[in-house]
N, C-alpha and C positions, 0 to 999 in steps of 0.2 A: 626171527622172520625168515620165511624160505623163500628165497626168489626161484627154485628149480620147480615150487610146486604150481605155476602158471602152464608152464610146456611139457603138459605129459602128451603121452603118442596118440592120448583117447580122444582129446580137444582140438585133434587136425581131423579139420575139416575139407572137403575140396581138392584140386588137385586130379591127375590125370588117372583113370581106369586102365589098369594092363592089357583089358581083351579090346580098348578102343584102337581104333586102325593109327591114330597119332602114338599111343601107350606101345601099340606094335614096333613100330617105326622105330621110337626112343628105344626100344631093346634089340633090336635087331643094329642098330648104328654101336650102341656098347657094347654088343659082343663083335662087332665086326671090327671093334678097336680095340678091344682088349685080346682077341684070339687070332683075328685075322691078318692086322699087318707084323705080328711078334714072328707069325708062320711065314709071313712072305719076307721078314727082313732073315730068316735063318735060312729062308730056301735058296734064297738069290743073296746070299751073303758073300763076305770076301772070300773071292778064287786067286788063287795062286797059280 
């Protein structure tokens, strides 16, 4: 018996559109946390 063969990637349904202004939103918020504060903790990082 295969239980992996229930969740393949083709059987997702639903779920939010990238070009939707919410879809925008959601990637602009990930890249603003994954690129933006790593940038602002090395610019403004420990001064001596």
């Amino acid at each position: 018996m295969n239980l992996f063969s229930e969740f393949t990637v083709g059987d997702v349904t639903g779920g939010i559109e990238p070009s939707s202004p919410i879809g925008i939103l959601i990637i602009a918020i990930g890249i603003l946390l994954t690129v933006g504060i790593p940038v602002l903790m090395i610019l403004n990082g420990k001064k001596d």
